[in-house]
C-alpha positions in Angstrom: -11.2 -5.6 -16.5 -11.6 -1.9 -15.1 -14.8 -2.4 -13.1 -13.3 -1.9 -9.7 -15.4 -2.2 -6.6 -15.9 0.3 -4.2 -14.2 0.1 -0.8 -16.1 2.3 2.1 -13.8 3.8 4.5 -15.5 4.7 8.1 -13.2 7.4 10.0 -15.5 8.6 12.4 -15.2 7.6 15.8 -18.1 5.8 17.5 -20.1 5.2 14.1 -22.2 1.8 14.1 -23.1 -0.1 11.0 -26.1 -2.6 10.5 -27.7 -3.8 7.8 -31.0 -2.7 6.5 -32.6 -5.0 3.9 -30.3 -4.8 0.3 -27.9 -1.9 1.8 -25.9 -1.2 4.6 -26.9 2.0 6.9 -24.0 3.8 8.6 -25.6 5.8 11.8 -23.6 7.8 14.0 -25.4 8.5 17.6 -28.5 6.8 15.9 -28.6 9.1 13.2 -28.4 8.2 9.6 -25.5 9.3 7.6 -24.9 7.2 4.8 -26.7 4.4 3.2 -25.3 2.1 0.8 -26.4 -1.0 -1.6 -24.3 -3.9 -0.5 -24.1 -4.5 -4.4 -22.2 -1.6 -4.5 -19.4 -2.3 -2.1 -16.7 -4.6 -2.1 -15.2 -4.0 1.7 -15.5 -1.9 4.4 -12.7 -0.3 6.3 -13.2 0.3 9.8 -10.6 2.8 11.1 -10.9 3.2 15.1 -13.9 2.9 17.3 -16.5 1.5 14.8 -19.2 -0.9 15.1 -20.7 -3.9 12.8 -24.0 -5.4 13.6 -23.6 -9.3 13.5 -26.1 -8.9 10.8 -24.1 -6.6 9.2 -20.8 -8.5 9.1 -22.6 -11.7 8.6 -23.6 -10.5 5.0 -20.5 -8.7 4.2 -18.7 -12.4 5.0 -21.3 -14.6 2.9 -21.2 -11.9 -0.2 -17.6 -12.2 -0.4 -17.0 -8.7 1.0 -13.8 -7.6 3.6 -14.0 -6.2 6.7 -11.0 -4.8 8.0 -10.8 -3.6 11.0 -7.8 -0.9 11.7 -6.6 1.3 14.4 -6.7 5.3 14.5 -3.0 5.4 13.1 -3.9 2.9 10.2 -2.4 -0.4 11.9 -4.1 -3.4 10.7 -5.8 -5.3 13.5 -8.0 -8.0 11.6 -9.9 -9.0 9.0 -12.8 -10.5 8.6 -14.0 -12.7 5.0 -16.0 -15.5 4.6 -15.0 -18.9 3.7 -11.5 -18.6 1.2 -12.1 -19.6 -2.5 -9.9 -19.7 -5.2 -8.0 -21.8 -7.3 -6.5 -24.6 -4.8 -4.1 -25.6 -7.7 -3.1 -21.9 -8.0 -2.2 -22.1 -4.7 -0.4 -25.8 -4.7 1.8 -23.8 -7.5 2.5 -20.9 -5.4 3.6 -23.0 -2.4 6.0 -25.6 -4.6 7.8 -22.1 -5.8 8.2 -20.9 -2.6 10.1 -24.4 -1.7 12.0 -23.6 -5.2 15.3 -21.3 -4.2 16.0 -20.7 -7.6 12.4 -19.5 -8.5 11.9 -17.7 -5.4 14.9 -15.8 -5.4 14.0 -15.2 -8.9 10.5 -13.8 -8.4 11.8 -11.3 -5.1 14.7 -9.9 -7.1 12.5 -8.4 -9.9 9.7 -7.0 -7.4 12.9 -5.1 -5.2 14.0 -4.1 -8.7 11.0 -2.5 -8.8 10.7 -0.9 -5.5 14.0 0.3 -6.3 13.4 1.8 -9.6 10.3 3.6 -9.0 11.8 5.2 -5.8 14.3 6.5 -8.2 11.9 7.9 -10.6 10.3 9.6 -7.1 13.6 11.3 -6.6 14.5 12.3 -10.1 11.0 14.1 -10.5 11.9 16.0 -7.2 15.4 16.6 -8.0 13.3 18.4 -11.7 11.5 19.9 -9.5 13.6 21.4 -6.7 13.8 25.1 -6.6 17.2 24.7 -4.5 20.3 23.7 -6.0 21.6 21.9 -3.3 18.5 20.1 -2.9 18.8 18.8 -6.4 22.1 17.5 -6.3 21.0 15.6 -3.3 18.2 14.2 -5.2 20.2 13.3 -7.7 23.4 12.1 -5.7 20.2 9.6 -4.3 19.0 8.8 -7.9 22.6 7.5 -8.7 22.6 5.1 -5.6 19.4 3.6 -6.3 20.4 3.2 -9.9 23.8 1.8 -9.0 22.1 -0.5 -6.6 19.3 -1.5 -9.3 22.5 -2.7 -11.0 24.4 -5.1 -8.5 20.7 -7.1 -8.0 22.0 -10.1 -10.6 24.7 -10.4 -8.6 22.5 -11.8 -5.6 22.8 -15.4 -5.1 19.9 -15.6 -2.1 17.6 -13.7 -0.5 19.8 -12.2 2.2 22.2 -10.5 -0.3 18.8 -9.2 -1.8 17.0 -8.1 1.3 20.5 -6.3 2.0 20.6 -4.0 -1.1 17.0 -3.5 -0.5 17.7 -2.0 3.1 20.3 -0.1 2.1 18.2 1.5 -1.1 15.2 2.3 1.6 17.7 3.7 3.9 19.5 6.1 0.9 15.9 6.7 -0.6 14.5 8.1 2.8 17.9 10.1 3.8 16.8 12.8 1.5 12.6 12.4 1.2 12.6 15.9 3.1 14.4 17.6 0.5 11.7 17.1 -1.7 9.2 18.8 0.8 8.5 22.1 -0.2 5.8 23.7 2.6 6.9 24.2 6.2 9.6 21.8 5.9 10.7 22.2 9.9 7.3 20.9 10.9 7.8 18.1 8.2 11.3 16.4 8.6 11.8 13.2 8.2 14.7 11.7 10.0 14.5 8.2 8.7 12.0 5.9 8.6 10.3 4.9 11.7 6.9 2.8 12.9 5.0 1.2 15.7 4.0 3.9 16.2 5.2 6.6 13.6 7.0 9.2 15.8 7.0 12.6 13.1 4.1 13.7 10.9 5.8 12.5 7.8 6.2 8.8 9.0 2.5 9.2 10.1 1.1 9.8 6.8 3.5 7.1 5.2 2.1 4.8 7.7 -1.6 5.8 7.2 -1.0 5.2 3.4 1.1 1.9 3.8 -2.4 0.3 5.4 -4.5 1.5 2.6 -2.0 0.0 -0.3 -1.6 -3.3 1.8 -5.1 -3.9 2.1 -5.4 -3.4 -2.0 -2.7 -5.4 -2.3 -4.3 -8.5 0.3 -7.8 -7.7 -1.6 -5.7 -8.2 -4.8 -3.8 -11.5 -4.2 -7.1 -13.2 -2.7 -9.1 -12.0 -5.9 -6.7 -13.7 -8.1 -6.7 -17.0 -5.7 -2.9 -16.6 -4.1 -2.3 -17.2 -0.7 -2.0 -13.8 0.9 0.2 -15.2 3.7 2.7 -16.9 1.3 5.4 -14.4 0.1 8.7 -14.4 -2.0 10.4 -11.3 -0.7 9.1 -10.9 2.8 9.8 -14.3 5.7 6.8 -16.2 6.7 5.2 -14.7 9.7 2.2 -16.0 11.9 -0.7 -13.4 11.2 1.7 -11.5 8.1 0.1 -11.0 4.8 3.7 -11.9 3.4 2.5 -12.1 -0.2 0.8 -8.5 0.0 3.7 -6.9 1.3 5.5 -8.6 -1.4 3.2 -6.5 -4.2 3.2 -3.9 -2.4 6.9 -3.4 -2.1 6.8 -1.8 -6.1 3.9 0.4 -5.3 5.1 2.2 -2.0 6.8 5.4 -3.6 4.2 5.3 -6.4 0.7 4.8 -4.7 1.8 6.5 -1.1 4.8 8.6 -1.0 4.1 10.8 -3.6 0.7 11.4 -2.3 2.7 12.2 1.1 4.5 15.2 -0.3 1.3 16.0 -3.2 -0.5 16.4 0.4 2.0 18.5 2.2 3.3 20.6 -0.8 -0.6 21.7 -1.7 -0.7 22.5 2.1 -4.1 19.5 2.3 -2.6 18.8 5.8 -0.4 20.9 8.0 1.3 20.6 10.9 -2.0 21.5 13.1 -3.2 17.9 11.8 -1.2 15.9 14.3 -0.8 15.3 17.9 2.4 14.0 20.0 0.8 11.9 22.4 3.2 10.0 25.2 5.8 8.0 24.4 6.7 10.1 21.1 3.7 8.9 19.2 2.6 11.2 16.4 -1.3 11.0 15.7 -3.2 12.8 12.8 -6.1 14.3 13.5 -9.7 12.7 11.7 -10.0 15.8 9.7 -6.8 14.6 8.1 -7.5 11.2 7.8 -10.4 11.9 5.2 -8.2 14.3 3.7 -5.8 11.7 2.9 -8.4 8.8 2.5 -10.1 11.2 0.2 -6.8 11.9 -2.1 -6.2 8.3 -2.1 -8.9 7.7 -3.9 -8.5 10.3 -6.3 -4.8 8.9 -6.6 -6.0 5.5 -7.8 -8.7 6.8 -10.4 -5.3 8.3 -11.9 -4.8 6.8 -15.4 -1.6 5.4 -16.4 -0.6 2.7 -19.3 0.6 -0.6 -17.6 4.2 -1.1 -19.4 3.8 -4.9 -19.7 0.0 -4.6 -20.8 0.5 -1.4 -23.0 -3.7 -0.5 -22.2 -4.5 2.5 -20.0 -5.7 1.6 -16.6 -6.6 3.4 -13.3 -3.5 3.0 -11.1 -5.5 1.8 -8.0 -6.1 -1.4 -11.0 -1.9 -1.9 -11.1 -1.8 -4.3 -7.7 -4.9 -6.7 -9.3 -3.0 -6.7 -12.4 0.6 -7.5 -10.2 -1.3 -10.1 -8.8 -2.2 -12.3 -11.9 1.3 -11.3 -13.8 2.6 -13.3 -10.5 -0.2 -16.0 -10.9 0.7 -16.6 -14.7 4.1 -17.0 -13.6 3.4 -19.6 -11.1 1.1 -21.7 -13.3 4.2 -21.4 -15.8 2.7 -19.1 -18.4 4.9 -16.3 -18.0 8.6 -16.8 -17.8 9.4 -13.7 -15.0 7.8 -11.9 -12.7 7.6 -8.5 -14.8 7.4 -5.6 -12.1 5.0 -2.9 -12.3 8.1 0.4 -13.6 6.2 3.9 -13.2 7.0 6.8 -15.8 
């Protein structure tokens, strides 16, 4: 149950990946920097300018293994996997819930009351943590909304009431994220959240992250046998994982905002790291993005104790084990979606 595969993450710019016999080589201007058994690997990340031989790609598709290709900022742009398997009655019971109100509403209201408790526990350990008073009470002025809003979520009778308190928790959550910041906090204000592109160093990393926890999450729903495109939570999209960002939703604050401020706090990125390019685009630089890709990593080998499983896991394991708590539910062996609660 712990074995996880390893996921290779390419950052550098014009780096071109074939396949040489039982590994794949990773050259960069035709020189040799990595080697790796494809038994070793399962996906490759592609951030940028980087190459696949057909070869290469071809073998990653018929072994099962992802290719996803991203831009420099960390937006998804594709993925490539071979032929889909999976349990096609899995997914038969995953699409009849979705056309179930009652069952879908059911299933999106625990993963927001999720999302919405683990943000609080964010802001809590921050308001503990804050050396300034005021800064604390503003924490915990936060913690009391989210809690408050944790509270009115039986009230919602469909999924707009529901994606309503969610917005408003983000938007409370976010209003003080800065005051948690600790080092250079000027260079490192966050006024609200913003994307597409990320417009302030802070909404940059959180974007960054956001790809890497979404493209667990994908990896986990298609490793179960769910339809990555079929959500609860999020609408149904052309081309939107709607199922992944449904996982994901519990594991933001968890898996990527706390690694945002762990980064900023220990000074691992500073405000040298990014560039204002036109149009207000903020862009880190790729020293940073193997800084970050690097304590990502180290942030999923963390061990916690699932709360529903009671066994210590990695957390990087939590959206695999998300993903079959939902699929037990959908065959009918579970009762409720129990959301992943971080302590």
């Amino acid at each position: 149950m712990h074995q996880l595969l390893n996921t290779l993450y390419v950052t550098t710019e014009g780096a071109y990946l074939r396949a040489d016999h039982e590994t794949l080589r990773v050259e960069v201007e035709k020189e040799t920097k990595l080697q790796v058994p494809f038994h070793h690997l399962g996906g490759v990340v592609c951030f940028g300018d980087v190459m696949l031989s057909p070869a290469a790609m071809q073998r990653c598709a018929e072994d099962g293994r992802f290719v996803v290709l991203l831009d420099r900022n960390g937006r998804f742009k594709a993925r490539v996997e071979g032929p889909v398997s999976g349990n096609v009655l899995l997914r038969c019971a995953q699409h009849e819930a979705m056309k179930d109100p009652v069952r879908t509403l059911a299933i999106a209201r625990n993963m927001v009351a999720g999302k919405i408790q683990n943000a609080r526990q964010i802001v809590l350990r921050g308001a503990r943590e804050a050396s300034d008073p005021v800064d604390a009470e503003a924490l915990r002025v936060t913690a009391d909304g989210l809690g408050s809003a944790v509270t009115r979520l039986p009230q919602c009778d469909n999924l707009e009431s529901l994606r309503g308190i969610e917005g408003e928790s983000a938007r409370n959550y976010f209003s003080t994220f800065d005051r948690m910041v600790k080092e250079d906090r000027e260079s490192f204000k966050l006024d609200g959240r913003n994307r597409r592109p990320p417009t302030d160093p802070v909404n940059a990393l959180m974007s960054f992250l956001y790809a890497l926890v979404m493209n667990d999450c994908v990896a986990a729903a298609e490793g179960v046998g769910l339809d990555p495109q079929m959500g609860f939570l999020h609408a149904l999209r052309p081309g939107r994982a709607a199922l992944a960002l449904d996982l994901m939703e519990e594991l933001r604050s968890v898996l990527a905002d706390r690694l945002v401020l762990t980064l900023i706090n220990r000074r691992q990125v500073s405000a040298q790291d990014f560039t204002k390019r036109s149009g207000g685009a903020v862009q880190m630089s790729d020293a940073a993005r193997k800084e970050v890709i690097v304590a990502y990593q180290k942030r999923k080998q963390e061990e916690i104790t699932h709360p529903v499983l009671e066994q210590k896991m990695p957390l990087g394991l939590v959206p695999h084990v998300q993903a079959r708590l939902l699929a037990r539910v959908l065959r009918g062996d579970l009762e409720s979606y129990p959301p992943f609660l971080y302590r």
